[in-house]
Backbone bond lengths (Angstrom), bond angles and torsions (degrees), N, CA, C in turn:
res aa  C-N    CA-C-N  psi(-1)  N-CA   C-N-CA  omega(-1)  CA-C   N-CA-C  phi
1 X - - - 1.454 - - 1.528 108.49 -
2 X 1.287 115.43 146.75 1.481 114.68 -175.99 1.614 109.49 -127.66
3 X 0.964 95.41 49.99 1.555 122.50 -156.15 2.492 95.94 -64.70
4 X 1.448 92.59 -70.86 1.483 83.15 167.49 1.863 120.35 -86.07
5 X 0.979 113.92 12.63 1.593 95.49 -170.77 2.090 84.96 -97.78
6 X 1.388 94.36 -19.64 2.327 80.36 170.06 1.043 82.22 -70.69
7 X 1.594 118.81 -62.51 1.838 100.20 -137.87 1.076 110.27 -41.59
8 X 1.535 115.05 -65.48 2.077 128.76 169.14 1.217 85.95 -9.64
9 X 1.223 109.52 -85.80 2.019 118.18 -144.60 1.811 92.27 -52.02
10 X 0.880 144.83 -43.86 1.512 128.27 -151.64 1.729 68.56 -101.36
11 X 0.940 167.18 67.32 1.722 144.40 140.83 1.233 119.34 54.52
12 X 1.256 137.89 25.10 1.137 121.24 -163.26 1.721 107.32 -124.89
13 X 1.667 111.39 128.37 1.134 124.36 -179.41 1.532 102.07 -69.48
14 X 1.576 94.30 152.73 1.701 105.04 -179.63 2.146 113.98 -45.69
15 X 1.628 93.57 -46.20 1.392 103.58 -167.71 1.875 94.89 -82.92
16 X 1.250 132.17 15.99 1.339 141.93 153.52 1.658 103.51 -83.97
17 X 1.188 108.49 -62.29 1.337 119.08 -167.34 1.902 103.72 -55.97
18 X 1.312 109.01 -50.05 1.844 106.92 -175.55 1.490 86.31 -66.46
19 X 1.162 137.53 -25.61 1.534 108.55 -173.14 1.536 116.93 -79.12
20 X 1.295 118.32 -23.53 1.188 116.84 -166.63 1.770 107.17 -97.80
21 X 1.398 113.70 -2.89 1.494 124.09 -151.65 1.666 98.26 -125.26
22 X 1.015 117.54 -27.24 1.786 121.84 -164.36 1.557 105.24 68.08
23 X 1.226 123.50 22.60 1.723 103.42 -161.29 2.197 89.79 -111.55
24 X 1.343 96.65 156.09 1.511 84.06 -167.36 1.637 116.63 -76.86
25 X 0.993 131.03 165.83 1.706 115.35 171.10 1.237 142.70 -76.44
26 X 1.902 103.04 -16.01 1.472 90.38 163.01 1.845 105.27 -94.36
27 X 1.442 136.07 10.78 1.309 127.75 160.63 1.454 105.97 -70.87
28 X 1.469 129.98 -31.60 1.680 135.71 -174.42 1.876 81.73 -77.12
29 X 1.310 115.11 -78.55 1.385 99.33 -152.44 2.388 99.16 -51.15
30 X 0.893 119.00 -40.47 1.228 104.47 174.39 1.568 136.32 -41.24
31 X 1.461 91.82 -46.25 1.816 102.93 173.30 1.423 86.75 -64.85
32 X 1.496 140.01 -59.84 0.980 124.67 -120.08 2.100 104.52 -72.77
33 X 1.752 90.26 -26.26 1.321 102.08 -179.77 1.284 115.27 -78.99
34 X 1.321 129.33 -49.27 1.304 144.70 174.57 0.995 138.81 -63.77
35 X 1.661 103.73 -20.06 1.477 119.14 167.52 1.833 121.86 81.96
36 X 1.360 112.30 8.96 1.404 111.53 -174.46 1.478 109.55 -165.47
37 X 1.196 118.59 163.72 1.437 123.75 -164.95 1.439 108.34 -157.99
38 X 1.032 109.03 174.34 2.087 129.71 143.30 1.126 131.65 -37.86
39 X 1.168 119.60 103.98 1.842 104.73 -178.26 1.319 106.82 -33.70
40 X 1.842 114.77 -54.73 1.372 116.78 -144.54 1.418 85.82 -63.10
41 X 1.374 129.89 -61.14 1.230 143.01 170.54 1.484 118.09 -0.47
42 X 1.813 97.56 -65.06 1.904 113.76 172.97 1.539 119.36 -35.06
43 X 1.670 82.84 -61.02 1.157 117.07 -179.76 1.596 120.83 -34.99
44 X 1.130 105.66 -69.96 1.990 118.02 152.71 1.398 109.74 -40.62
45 X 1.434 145.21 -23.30 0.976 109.42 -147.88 1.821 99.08 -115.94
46 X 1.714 96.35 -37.50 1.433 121.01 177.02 1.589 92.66 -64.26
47 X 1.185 144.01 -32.43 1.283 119.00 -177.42 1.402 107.09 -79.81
48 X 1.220 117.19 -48.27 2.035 123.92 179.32 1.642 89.76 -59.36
49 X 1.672 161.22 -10.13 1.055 127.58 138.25 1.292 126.22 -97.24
50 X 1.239 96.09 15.62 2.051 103.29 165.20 1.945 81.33 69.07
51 X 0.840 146.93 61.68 1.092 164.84 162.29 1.481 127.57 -105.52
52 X 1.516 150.52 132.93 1.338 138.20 147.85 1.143 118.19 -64.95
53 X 1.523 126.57 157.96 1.066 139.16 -174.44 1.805 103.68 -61.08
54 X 1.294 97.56 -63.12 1.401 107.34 151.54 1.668 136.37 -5.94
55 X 1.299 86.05 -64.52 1.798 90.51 173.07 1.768 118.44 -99.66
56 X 1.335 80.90 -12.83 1.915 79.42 168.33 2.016 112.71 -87.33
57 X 1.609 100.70 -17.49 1.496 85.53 -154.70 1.950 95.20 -110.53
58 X 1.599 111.00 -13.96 1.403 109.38 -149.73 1.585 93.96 -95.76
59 X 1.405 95.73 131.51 1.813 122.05 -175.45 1.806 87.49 -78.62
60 X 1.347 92.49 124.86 1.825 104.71 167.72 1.428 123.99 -39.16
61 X 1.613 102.41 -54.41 1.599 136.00 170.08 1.625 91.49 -32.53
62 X 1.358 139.13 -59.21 1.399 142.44 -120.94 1.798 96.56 -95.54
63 X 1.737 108.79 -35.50 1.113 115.26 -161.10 1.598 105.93 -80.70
């Protein structure tokens, strides 16, 4: 998951990110550590960075 290296790239602080996403902040800081989530979850998050699921969720290794 590349969950903070978008956020970084677009600027956006975690408590930016729950605002624009509905998702709570310690579930963002969790993926962000843990590396995995909820689809529905993804789903929220890749759209609040105008992102595909795709490029938020797919391990390089995989492709």
């Amino acid at each position: 998951m590349h969950l903070k290296e978008i956020r970084t790239q677009r600027g956006l602080s975690v408590p930016q990110l729950v605002e624009l996403s509905g998702v709570p902040r310690r579930t963002i800081q969790d993926i962000e550590k843990n590396n995995n989530c909820k689809v529905d979850t993804a789903i929220l998050l890749a759209d609040a960075l105008g992102v595909t699921l795709d490029e938020l969720c797919r391990d390089e290794a995989a492709e």
